[in-house]
C-alpha positions in Angstrom: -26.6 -9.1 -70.5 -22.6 -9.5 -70.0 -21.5 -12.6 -67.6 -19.0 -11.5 -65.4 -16.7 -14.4 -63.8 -14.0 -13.9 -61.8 -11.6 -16.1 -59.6 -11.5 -15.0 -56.0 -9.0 -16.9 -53.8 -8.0 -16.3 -50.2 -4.7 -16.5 -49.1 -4.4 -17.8 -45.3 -1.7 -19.2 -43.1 -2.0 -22.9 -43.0 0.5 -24.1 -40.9 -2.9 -25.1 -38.8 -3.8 -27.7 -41.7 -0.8 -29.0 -42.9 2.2 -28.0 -41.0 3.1 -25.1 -43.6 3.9 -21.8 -42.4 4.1 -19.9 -45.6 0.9 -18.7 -48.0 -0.6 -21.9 -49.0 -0.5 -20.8 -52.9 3.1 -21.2 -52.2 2.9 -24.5 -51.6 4.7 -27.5 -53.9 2.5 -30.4 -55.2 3.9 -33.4 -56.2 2.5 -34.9 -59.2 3.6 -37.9 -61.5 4.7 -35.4 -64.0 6.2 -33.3 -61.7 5.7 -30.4 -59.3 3.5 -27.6 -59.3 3.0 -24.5 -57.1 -0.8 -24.5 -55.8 -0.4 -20.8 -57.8 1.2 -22.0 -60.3 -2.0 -24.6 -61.2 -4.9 -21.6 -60.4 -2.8 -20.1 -63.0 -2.4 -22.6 -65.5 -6.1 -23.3 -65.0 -7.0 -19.8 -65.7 -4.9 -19.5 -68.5 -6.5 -22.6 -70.3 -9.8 -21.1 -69.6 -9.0 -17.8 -71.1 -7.7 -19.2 -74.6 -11.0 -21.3 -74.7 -13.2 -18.6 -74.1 -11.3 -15.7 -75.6 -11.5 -13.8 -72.2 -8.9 -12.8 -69.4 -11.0 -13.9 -66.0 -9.8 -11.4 -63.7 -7.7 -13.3 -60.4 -8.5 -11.6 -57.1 -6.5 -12.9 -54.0 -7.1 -12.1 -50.6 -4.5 -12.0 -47.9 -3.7 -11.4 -44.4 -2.0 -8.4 -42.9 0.7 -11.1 -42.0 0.8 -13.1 -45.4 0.5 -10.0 -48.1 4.3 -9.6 -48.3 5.5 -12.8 -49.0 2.4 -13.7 -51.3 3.1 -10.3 -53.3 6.7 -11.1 -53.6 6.5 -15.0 -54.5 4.2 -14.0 -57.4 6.3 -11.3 -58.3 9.5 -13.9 -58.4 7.8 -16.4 -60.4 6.2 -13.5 -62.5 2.6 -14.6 -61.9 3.2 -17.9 -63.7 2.4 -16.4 -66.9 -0.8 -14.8 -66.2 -1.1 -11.2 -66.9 -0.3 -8.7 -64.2 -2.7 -6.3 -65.0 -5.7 -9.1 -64.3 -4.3 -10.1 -60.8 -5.1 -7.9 -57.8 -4.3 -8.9 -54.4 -5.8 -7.0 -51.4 -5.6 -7.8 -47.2 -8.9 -9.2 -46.2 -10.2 -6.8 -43.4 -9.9 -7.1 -39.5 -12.1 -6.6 -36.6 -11.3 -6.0 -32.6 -10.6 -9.9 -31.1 -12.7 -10.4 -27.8 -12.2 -12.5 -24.9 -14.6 -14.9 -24.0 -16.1 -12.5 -21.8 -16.6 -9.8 -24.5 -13.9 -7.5 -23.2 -11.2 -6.3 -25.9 -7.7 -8.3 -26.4 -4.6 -5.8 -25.9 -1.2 -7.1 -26.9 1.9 -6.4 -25.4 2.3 -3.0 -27.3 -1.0 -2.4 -25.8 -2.8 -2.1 -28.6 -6.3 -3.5 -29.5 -5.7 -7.2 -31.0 -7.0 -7.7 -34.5 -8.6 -11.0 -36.2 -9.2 -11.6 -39.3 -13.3 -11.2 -40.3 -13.9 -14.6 -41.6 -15.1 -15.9 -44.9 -18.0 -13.7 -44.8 -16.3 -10.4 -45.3 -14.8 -11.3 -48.1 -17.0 -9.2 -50.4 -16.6 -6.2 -48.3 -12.7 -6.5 -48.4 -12.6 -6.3 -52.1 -15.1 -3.4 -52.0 -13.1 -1.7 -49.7 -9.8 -1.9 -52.0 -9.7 0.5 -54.4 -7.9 -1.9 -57.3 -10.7 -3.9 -57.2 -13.3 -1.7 -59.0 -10.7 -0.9 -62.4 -12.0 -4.0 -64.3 -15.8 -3.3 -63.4 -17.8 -1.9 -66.0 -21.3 0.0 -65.7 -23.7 -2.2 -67.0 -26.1 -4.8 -66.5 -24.0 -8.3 -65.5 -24.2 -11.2 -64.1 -21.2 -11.8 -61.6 -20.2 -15.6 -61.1 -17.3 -15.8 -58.7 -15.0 -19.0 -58.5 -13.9 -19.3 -55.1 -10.6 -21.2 -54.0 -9.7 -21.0 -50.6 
């Protein structure tokens, strides 16, 4: 039997939390050695793991429809930190129709239905639904142990 692990982070706006506007992976920590990008240590983390199990763990991120850009480029600016390309796949977490308290659909100004992300729950579907997501999956009887950072 093959174990399967893979890191699967999502990627939300939390100016909510801590007054940051910007993908939170994009986010400086101070340390007493210095700072860090909250990407930069998954990263660094992953990287240290790989060497001492002789593996490359796979680093799925979820996004927004309003965060993708900006975490796609930062990552491409700081070329992933080190950590293979090829093993990192970001995808947009999937929507669903926003609803009123009463049930009745949301239109915005555009007058289009309003959209919301589907929560932590979808998160599986998501990744199903993007097609990058299946090229590291092999046919065979696994065990799949996800590490989850949100």
């Amino acid at each position: 039997m093959e174990i399967n692990l893979q890191l699967l982070q999502w990627q939300e706006d939390r100016e909510q939390d801590f007054g940051f506007s910007d993908p939170k992976g994009t986010l400086k920590m101070c340390f007493q050695n210095g700072e860090k990008y909250l990407f930069e240590i998954i990263a660094d983390t992953l990287k240290r793991a790989n060497k001492e199990y002789i593996v490359t763990i796979p680093w799925y991120i979820m996004t927004s429809k309003e965060n993708n850009k900006k975490t796609v480029e930062f990552l491409e600016e700081k070329e992933y930190f080190g950590y293979k390309k090829d093993f990192v796949k970001i995808f947009t977490q999937e929507e669903i129709p926003f609803l009123n308290k009463e049930g009745k659909l949301i239109i915005d100004e555009d007058m289009k239905i309003k959209e919301a992300a589907n929560g932590n729950g979808g998160i599986f579907s998501s990744m199903d639904k993007h097609r990058n997501t299946k090229r590291h999956e092999k046919k065979r009887s696994r065990v799949d142990i996800y590490w989850f950072c949100g």
